[in-house]
C-alpha positions as CSV (number, residue, x, y, z in Angstrom):
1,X,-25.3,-16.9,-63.2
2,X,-21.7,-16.8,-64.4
3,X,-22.0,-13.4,-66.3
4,X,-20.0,-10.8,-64.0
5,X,-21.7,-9.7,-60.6
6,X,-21.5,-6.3,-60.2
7,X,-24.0,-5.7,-57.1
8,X,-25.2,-7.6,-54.6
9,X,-27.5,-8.0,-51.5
10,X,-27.0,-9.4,-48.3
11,X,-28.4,-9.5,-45.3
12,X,-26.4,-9.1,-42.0
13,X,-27.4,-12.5,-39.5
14,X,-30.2,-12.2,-36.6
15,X,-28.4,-13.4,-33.0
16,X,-32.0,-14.1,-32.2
17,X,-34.5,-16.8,-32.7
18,X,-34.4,-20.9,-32.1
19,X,-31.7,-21.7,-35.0
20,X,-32.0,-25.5,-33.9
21,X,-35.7,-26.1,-33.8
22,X,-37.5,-23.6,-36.0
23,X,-34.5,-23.2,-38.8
24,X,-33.2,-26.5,-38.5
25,X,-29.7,-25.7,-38.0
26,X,-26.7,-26.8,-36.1
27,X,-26.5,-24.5,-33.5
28,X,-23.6,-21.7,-34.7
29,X,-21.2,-19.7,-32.6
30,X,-23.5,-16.1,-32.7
31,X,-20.0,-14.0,-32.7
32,X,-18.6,-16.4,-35.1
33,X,-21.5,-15.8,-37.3
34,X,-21.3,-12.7,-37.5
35,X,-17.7,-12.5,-38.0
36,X,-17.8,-14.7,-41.0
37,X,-20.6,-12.9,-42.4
38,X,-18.4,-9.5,-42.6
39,X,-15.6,-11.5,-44.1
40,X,-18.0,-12.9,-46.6
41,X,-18.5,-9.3,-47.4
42,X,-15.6,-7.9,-47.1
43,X,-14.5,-10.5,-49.7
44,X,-17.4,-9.9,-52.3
45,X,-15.6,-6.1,-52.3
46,X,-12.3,-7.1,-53.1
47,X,-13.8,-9.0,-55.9
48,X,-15.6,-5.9,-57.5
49,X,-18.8,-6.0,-56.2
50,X,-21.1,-3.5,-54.9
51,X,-22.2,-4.9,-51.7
52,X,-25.9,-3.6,-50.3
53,X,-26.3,-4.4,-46.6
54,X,-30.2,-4.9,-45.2
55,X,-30.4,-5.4,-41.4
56,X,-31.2,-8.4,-40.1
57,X,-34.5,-9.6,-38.9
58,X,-35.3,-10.4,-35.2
59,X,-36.2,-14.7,-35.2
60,X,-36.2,-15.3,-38.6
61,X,-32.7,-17.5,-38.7
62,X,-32.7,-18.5,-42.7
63,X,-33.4,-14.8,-43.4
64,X,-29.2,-14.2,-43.7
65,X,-29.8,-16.8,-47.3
66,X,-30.9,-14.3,-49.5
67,X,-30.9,-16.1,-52.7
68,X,-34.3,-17.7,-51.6
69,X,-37.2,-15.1,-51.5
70,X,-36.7,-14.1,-54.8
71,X,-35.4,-15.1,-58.3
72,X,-33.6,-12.0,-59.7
73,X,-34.5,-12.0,-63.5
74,X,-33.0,-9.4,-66.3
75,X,-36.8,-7.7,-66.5
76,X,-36.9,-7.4,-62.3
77,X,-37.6,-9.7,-59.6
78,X,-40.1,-11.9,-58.7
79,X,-40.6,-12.0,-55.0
80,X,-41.3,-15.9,-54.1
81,X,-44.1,-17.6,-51.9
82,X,-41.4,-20.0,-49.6
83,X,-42.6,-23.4,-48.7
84,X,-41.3,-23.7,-45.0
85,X,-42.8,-22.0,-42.5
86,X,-40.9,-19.8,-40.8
87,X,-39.5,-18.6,-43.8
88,X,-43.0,-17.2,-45.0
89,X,-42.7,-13.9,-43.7
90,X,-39.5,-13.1,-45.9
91,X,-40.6,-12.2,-48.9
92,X,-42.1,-8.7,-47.5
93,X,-39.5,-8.1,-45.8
94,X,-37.8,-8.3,-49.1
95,X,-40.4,-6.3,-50.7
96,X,-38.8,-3.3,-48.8
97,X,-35.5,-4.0,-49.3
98,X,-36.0,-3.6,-53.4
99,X,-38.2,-0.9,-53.0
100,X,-35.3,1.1,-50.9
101,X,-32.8,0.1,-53.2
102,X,-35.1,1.0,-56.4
103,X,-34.8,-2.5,-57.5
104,X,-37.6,-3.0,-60.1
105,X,-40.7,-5.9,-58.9
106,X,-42.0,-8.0,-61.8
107,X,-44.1,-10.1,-59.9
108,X,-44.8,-12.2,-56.9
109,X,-45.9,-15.9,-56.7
110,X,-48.8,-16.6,-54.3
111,X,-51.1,-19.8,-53.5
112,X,-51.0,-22.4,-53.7
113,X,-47.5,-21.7,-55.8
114,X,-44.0,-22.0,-53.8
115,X,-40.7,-21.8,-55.2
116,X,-37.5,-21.0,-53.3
117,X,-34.5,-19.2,-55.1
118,X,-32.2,-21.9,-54.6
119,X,-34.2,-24.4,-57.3
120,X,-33.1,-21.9,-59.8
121,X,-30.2,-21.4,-61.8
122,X,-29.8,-19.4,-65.0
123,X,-27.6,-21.1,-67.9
124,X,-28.5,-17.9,-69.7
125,X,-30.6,-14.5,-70.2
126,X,-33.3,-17.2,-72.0
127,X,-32.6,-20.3,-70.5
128,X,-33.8,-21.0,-66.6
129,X,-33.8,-24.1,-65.2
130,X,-35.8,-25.3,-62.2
131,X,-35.8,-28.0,-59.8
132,X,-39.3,-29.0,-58.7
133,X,-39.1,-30.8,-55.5
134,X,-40.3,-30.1,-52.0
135,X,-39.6,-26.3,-51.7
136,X,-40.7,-25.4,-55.6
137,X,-44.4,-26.9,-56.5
138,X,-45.9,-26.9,-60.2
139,X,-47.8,-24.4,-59.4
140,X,-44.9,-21.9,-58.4
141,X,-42.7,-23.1,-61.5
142,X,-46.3,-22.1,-63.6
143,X,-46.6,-18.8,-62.2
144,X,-42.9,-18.3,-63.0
145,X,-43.4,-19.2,-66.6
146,X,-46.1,-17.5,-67.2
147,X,-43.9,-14.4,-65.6
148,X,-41.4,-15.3,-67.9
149,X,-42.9,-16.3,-71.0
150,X,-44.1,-12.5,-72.3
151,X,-40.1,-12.2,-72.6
152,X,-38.5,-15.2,-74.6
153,X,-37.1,-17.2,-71.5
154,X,-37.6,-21.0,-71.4
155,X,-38.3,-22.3,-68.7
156,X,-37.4,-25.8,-67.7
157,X,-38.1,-27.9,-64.9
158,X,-36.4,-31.0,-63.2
159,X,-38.0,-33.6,-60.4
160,X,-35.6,-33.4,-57.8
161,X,-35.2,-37.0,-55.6
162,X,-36.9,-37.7,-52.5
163,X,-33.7,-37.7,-50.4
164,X,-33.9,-37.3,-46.7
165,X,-37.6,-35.8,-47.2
166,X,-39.7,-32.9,-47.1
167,X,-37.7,-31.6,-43.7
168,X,-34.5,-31.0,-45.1
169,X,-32.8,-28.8,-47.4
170,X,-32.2,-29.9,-50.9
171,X,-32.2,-27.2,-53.8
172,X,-31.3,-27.6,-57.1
173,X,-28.1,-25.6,-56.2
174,X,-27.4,-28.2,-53.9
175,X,-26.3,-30.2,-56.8
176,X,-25.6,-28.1,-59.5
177,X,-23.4,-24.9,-59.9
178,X,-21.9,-23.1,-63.3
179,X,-18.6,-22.1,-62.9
180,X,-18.7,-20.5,-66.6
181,X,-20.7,-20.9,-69.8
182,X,-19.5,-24.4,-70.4
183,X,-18.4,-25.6,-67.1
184,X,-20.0,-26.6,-63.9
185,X,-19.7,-28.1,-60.8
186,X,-22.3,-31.7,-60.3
187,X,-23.1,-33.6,-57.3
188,X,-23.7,-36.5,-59.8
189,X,-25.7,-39.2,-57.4
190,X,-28.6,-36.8,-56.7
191,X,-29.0,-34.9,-60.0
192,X,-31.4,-35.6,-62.3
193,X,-30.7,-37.6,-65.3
194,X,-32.6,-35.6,-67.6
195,X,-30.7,-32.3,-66.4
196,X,-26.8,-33.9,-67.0
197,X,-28.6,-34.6,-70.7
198,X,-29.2,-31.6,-71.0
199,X,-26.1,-29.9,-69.8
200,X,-24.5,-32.2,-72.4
201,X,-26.8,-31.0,-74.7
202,X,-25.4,-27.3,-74.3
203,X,-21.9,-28.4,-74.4
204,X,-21.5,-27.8,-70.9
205,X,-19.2,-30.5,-69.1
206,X,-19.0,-30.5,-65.2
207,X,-16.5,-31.7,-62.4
208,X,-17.8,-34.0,-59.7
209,X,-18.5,-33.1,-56.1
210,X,-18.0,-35.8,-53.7
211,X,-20.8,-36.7,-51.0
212,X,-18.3,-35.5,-48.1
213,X,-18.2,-31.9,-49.6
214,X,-22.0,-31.8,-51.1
215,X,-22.6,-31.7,-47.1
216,X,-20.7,-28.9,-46.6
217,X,-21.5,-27.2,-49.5
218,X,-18.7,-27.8,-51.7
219,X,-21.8,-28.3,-54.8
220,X,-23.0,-24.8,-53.9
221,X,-20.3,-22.2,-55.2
222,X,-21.4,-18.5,-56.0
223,X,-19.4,-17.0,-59.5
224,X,-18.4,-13.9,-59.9
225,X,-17.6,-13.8,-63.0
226,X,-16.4,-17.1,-65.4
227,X,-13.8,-18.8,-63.8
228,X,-13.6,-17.0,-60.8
229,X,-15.3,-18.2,-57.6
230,X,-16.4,-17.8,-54.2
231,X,-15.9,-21.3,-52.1
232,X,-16.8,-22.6,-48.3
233,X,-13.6,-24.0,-47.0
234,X,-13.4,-27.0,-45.9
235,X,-13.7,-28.4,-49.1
236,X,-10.4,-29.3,-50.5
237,X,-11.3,-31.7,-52.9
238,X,-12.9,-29.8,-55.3
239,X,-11.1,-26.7,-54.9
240,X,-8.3,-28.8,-55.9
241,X,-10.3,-30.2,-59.0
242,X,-11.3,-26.3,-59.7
243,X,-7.9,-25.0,-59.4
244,X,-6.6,-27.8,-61.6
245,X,-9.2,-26.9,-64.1
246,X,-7.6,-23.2,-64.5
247,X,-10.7,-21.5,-61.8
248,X,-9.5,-18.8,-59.6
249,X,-10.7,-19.8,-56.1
250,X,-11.5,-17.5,-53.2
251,X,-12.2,-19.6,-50.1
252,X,-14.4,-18.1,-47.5
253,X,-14.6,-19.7,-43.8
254,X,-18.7,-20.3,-43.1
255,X,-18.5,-23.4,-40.7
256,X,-21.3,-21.3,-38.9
257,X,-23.2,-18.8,-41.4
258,X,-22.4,-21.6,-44.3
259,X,-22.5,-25.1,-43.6
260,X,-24.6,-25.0,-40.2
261,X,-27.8,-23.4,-41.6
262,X,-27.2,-25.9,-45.0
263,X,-26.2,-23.0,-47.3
264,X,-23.6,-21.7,-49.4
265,X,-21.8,-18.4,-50.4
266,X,-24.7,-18.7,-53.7
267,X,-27.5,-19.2,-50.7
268,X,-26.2,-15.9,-49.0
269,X,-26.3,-13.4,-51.8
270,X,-29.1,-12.2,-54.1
271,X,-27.5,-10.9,-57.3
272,X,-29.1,-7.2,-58.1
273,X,-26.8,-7.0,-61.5
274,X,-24.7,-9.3,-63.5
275,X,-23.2,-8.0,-66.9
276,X,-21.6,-9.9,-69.9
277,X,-19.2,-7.3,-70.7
């Protein structure tokens, strides 16, 4: 997840559906929204990637967080089975997005398995880690292993806390985001114990997020490349502690397709390609 991102898809935001009762937002500005999201873009560009565009989908709010119905793996995607209701209906809708963009399938979880992309992050090619909590079961992080396993990656799981409950949003990116391949940035108070030991473990040290800019997603930072990163303003604290650390930081303004909806510039994109060279 730190390896150079070379294409990318997003999907523009829907203007319809109830954002506050069925996704759970804080109501947004609707021209706002869409106005961030085609900065957003327009940003990824300047940076060097290829941007794919899919429309957006009539009522289905959480749709424009694309890093959710799928977990983009070197050997193809697998298309997810998503816990919360109204996000159900996504990952055929994704379906047709990689099949138009020739994006190879590798599987698809099913029931009574559920994982979201957002419990996942990639230290390596080998090496997934995966936060089992409310929106990832056993049974999902199984079907994902066994997915997995036929090509040497290890796959390793982390109970995520209770928190404010099954309701709201918390992903393992919501505490936990490489910045290169031995930095990262760690909302400390909610991550697993076992996880920091093992980030030690791989020699990879980390800069504390506060709990101010964890809510407004100053945890959940998407990498283009090592060292280089896209950030929701708003979060001067740790773009301050980034910068100081010698990270080139891009700050995007998402008050309404970012923080409102609970996601991040990582939450909007599904990586296609990332290369090492």
């Amino acid at each position: 997840m730190v390896s150079r991102l070379t294409r990318v898809l997003v999907r523009t935001p829907t203007t319809t559906g109830n954002f506050v009762e069925d996704g759970h937002w804080r109501m947004p500005d609707l021209e706002a929204l869409l106005r961030e999201h085609d900065e957003f873009v327009a940003l990824l560009t300047s940076l060097g990637c290829d941007v794919e565009v899919a429309a957006p989908i009539d009522g289905l709010v959480d749709a424009v967080y694309m890093h959710d119905p799928m977990i983009m793996t070197p050997h193809g995607a697998i298309l997810l089975n998503m816990a919360k209701p109204i996000r159900s209906p996504e990952p055929a809708q994704f379906r047709k997005d990689l099949e138009r963009l020739g994006v190879p399938i590798l599987g698809q979880l099913s029931a009574p398995g559920v994982a979201d992309g957002g419990d996942k992050v990639w230290l390596d090619a080998t090496t997934l880690l995966i936060g089992h909590g409310y929106r990832t079961n056993q049974a999902g992080i199984d079907q994902i292993r066994d997915l997995l396993a036929p090509h040497g990656v290890e796959v390793l799981s982390f109970d995520l806390p209770h928190y404010e409950g099954p309701g709201a949003v918390l992903h393992l990116m919501s505490v936990l985001s490489p910045i290169a391949h031995d930095l990262a940035v760690v909302y400390e108070p909610l991550a697993p114990v076992r996880l920091l030991q093992f980030l030690e473990s791989r020699g990879i040290r980390w800069i504390p997020v506060s709990e101010r800019e964890m809510l407004t997603q100053g945890a959940n930072i998407l990498t283009i490349k090592p060292n280089v990163v896209v950030l929701a303003a708003g979060n001067p604290e740790i773009e301050a502690a980034l910068r100081e650390a010698g990270v080139e930081v891009h700050v995007f303004n998402g008050a309404n397709v970012a923080v409102k909806g609970d996601g991040g510039p990582t939450c909007l994109t599904a990586p296609l390609t990332r290369v090492t060279a």
